[in-house]
C-alpha positions as CSV (number, residue, x, y, z in Angstrom):
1,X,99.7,-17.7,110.3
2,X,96.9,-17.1,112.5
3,X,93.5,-16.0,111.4
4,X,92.1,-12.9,113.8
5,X,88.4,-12.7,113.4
6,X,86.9,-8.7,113.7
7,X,83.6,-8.2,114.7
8,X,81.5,-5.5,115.0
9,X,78.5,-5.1,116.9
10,X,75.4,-2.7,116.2
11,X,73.2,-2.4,119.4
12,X,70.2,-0.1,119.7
13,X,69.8,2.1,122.7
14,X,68.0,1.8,125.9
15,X,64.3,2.7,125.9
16,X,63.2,5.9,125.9
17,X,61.4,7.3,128.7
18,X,58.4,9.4,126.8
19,X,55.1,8.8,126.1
20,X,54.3,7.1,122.7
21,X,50.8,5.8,123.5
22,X,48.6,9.2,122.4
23,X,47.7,9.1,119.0
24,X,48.8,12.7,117.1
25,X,48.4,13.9,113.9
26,X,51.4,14.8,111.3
27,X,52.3,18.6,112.5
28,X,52.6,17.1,115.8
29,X,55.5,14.8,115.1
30,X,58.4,16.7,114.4
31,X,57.6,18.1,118.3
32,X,57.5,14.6,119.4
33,X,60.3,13.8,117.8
34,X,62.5,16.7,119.5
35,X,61.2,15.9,122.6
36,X,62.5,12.4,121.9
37,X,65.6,13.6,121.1
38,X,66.2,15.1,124.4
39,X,64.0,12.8,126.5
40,X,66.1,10.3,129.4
41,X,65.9,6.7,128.6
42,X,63.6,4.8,130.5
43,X,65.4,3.4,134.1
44,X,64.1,0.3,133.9
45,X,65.3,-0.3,130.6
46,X,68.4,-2.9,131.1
47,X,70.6,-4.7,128.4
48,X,70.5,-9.0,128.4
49,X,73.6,-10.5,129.9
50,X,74.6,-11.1,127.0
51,X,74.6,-7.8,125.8
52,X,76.8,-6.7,129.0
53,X,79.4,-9.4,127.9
54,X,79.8,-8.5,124.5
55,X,80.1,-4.9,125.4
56,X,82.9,-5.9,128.0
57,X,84.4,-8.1,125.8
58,X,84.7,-5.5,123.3
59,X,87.8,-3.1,122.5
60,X,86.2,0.1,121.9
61,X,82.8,1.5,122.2
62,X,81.2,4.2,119.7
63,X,77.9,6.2,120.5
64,X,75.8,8.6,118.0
65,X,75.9,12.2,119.9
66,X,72.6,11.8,120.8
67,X,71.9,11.6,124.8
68,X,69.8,8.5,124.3
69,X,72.9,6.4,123.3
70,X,75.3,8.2,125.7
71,X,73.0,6.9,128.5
72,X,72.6,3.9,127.4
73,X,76.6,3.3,127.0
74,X,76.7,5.2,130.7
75,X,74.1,2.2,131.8
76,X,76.8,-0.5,130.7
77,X,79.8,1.6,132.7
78,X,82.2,1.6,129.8
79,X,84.1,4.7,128.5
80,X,82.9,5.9,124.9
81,X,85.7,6.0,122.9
82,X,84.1,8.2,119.9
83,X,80.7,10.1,119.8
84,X,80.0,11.2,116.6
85,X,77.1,12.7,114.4
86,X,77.7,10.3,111.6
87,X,76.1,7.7,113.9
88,X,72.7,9.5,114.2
89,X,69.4,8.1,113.3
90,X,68.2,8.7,109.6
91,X,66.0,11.9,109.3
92,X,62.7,11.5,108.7
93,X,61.3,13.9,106.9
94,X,57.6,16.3,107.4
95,X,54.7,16.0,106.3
96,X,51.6,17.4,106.8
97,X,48.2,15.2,107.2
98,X,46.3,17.4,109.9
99,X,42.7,14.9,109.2
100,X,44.8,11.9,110.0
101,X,46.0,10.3,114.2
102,X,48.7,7.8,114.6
103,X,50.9,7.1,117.4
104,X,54.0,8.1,117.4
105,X,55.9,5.1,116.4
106,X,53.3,4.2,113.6
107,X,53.6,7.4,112.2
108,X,58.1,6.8,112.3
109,X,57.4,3.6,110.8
110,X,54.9,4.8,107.7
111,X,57.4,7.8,107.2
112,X,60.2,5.4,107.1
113,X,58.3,3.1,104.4
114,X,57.7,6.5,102.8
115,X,61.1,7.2,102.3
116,X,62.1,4.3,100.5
117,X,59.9,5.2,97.9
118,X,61.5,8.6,97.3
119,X,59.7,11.2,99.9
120,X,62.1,13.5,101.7
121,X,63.3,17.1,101.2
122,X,67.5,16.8,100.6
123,X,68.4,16.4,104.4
124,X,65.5,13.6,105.1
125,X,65.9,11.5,102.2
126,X,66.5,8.2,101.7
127,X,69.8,9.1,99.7
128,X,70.9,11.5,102.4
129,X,70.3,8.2,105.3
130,X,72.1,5.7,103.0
131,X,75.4,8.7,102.3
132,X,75.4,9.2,106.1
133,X,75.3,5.1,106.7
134,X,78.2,4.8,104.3
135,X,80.5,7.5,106.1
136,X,79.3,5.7,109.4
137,X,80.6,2.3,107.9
138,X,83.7,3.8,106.6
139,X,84.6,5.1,109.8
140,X,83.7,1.5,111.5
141,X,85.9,-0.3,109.4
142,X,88.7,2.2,110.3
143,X,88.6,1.0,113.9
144,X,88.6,-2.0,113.2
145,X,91.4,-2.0,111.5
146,X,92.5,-0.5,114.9
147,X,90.4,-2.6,117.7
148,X,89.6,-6.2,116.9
149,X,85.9,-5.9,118.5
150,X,84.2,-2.8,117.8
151,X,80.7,-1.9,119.1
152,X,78.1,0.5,118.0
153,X,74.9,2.1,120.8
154,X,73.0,3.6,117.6
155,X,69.8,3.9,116.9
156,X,67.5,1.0,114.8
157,X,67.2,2.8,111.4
158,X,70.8,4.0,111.0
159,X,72.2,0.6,112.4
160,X,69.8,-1.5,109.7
161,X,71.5,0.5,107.0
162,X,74.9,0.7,108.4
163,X,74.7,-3.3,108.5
164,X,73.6,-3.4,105.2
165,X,76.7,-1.3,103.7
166,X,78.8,-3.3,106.1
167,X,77.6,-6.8,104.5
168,X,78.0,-5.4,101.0
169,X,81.5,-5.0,102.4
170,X,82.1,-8.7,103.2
171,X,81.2,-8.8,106.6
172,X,78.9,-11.6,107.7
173,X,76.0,-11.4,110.3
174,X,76.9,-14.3,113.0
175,X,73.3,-14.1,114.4
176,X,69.6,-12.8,113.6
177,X,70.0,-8.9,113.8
178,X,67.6,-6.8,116.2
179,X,66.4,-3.5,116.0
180,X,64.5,-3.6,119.4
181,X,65.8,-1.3,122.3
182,X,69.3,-3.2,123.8
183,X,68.9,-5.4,120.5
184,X,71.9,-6.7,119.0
185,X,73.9,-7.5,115.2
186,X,76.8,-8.9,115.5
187,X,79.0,-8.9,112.1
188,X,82.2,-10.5,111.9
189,X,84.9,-10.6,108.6
């Protein structure tokens, strides 16, 4: 009887082409944030070699239906197989603390600390993140059941807590998992 390894792979998308460097204040955020959401990645934002090979290694390729993980899986020329909502990043959610300046990313970062200890209206919670990253799992582990190497263009928070469903699951990481734009985690059962 042979033994088929699975693996699935979580990359994070390309960089995104917007300015992060100007320090803003809460009410500011969400606007950054949409204007994220939308923004092109950045063109001189390129995967490792590595990254390329284990892309074109791969079966089949799933993308969140944002535009900053469709361009990133357009980048590698390979066809998306499945875009889907259930692969978004987690919400974070609003707050307002007008007297207080952070860059961008710090302010994602102490929002995302924030939500672990239990801030968040229903649709930005913690809860709501780990329900969606269990439906995202659930639907990985169909394809592969379908495809033996399956690969994910997400986005760093929902791809930490899809791995971490994923390993409650069984599946093993092979290497130390990134969350940096192009980075990698690579599970295998």
């Amino acid at each position: 009887m042979i033994c088929v390894m699975k693996q699935i792979v979580l990359i994070r998308h390309a960089k995104v082409d917007l300015d992060s460097s100007r320090p803003i204040n809460a009410s500011f955020l969400k606007e950054w944030v949409d204007a994220y959401g939308v923004a092109n990645i950045y063109v001189h934002s390129l995967p490792t070699q590595e990254t390329i090979n284990v892309i074109k290694n791969s079966d089949v390729l799933v993308t969140s239906s944002l535009c900053r993980t469709i361009d990133s899986a357009k980048v590698l020329d390979v066809d998306i197989y499945e875009s889907s909502t259930i692969f978004n990043e987690a919400q974070i959610p609003n707050v307002n603390i007008p007297f207080l300046k952070m860059k961008p990313k710090s302010w994602m970062v102490v929002l995302r600390v924030l939500l672990l200890f239990g801030l968040g209206k229903k649709d930005a919670s913690l809860k709501a993140s780990k329900l969606q990253a269990e439906e995202a799992a659930e639907r990985l582990l169909e394809l592969s059941n379908e495809f033996e190497s399956v690969v994910l263009v997400g986005h760093g928070g929902m791809n930490w807590l899809i791995r971490k469903v994923l390993m409650k699951e069984g599946w093993h990481l092979e290497d130390k998992p990134s969350n940096k734009n192009w980075g990698m985690t690579i599970l295998s059962y």
